[in-house]
C-alpha positions as CSV (number, residue, x, y, z in Angstrom):
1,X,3.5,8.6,6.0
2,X,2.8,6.9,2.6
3,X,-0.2,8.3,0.2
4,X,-1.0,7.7,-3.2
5,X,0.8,9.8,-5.4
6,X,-0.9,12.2,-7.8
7,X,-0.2,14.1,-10.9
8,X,1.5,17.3,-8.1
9,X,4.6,14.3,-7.2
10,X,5.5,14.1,-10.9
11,X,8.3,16.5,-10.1
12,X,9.6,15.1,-6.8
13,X,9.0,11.6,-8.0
14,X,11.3,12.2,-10.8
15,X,14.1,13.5,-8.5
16,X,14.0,10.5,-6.5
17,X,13.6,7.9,-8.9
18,X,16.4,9.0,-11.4
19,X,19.7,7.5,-9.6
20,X,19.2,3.5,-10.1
21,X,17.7,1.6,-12.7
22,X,14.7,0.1,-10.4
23,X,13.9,4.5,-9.8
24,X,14.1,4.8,-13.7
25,X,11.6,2.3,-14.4
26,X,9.3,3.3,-12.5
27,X,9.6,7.1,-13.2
28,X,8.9,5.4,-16.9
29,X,6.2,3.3,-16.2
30,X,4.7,6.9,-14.5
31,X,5.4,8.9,-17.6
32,X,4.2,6.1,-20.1
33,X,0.8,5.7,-17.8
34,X,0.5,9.0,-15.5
35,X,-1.2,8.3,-12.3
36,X,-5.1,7.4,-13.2
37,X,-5.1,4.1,-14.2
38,X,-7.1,1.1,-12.6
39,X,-3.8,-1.0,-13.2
40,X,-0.8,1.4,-12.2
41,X,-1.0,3.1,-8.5
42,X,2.2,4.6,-7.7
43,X,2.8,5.0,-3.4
44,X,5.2,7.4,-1.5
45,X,6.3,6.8,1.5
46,X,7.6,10.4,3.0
47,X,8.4,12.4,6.0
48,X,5.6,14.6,7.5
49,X,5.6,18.5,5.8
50,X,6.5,19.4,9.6
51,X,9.6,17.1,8.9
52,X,11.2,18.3,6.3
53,X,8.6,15.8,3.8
54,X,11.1,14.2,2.2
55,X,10.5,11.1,0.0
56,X,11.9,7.5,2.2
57,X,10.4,4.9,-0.6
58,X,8.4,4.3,-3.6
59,X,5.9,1.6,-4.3
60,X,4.3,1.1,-7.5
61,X,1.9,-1.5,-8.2
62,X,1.8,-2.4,-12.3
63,X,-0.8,-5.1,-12.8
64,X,-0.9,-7.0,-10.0
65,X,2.9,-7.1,-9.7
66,X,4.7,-4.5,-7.7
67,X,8.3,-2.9,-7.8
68,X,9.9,-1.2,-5.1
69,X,12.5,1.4,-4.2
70,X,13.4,2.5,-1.5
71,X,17.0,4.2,-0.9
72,X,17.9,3.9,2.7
73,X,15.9,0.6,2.5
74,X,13.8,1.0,5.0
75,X,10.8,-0.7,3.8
76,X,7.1,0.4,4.8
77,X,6.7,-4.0,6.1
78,X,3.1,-2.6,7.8
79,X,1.8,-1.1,4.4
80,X,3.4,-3.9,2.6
81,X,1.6,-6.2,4.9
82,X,-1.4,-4.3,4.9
83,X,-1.6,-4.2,1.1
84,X,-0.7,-7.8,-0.1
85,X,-3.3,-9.0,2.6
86,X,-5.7,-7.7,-0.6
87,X,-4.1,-9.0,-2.9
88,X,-1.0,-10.8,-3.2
89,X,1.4,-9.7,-5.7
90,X,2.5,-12.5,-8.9
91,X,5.7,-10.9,-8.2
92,X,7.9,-8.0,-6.5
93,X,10.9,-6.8,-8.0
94,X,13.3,-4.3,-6.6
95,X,16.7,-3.7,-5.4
96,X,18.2,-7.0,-3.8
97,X,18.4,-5.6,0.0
98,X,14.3,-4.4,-0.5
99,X,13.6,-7.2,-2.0
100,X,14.9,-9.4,0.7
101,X,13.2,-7.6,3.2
102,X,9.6,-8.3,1.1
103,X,10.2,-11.7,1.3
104,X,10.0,-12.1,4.8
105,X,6.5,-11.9,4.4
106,X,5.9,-13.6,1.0
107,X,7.7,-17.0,2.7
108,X,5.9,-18.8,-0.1
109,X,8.2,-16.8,-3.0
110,X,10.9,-18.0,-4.6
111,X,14.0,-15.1,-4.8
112,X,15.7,-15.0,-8.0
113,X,18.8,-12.3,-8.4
114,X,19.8,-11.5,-12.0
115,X,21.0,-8.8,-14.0
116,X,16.6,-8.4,-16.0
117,X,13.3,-7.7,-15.0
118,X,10.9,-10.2,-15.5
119,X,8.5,-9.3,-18.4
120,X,5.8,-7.0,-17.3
121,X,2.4,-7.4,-19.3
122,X,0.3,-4.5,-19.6
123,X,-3.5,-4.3,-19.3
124,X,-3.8,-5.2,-22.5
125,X,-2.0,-8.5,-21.8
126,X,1.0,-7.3,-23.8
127,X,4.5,-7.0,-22.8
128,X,5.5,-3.7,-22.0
129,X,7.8,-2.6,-24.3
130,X,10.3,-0.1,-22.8
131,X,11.1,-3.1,-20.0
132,X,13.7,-3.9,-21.9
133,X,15.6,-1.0,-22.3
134,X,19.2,-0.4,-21.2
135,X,18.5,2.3,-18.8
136,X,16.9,-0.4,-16.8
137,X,19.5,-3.1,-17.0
138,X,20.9,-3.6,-13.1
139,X,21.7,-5.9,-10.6
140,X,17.7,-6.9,-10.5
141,X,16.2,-9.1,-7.5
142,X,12.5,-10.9,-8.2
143,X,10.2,-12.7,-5.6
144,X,7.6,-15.2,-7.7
145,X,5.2,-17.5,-6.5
């Protein structure tokens, strides 16, 4: 079941994203712009309450680019399909295996592995400033046009 997250997943978010760098940026990105913004909406893909409700994968699209993380890589391909056939992403960065599963359907994309995030502009057209930080540095995988 995936639903757009509100300010009552802070908590749980935070548990899930804190392991791997890709989890830490976007638990960031969430702190730095909460969950109210036209450019920022953060996705959870989860179990049904009746299952247990535990968290399978989060999506967060930042200004018309979207990163992804999803531990047991089991990627939501019908609400990534679903959601790009509105608007197609510049890019989608991620873990290499989620990555690589995204770019079956962006055939068009180029996949680039490398140890940094591409630079993130905010809505204000600037670069994001805590992209660069250490905590995120990792084995990063990007899908561009």
């Amino acid at each position: 079941m995936i639903r757009i997250c509100t300010e009552a997943d802070r908590e749980s978010l935070a548990e899930y994203l804190k392991e791997e760098p890709y989890g830490r940026l976007m638990n960031r990105s969430i702190e730095e712009y909460g969950f109210e913004r036209p450019y920022q909406t953060v996705y959870v893909d989860e179990e049904p309450p009746a299952e247990g409700g535990r968290i399978k994968g989060v999506y967060l699209w930042f200004c018309k680019n979207l990163l992804l993380y999803v531990k047991g890589n089991q990627v939501a391909i019908d609400f990534l399909e679903e959601t790009m056939g509105i608007a197609a992403p510049e890019w989608v960065a991620g873990r290499k295996d989620n990555v690589n599963i995204v770019s079956w359907l962006l055939t068009d994309y180029q996949m680039e592995n490398g140890l940094e995030l591409p630079e993130i502009c905010g809505a204000d057209g600037e670069p994001v400033k805590y992209i660069s930080s250490e905590e995120h540095a990792g084995e990063w995988s990007v899908l561009r046009r």
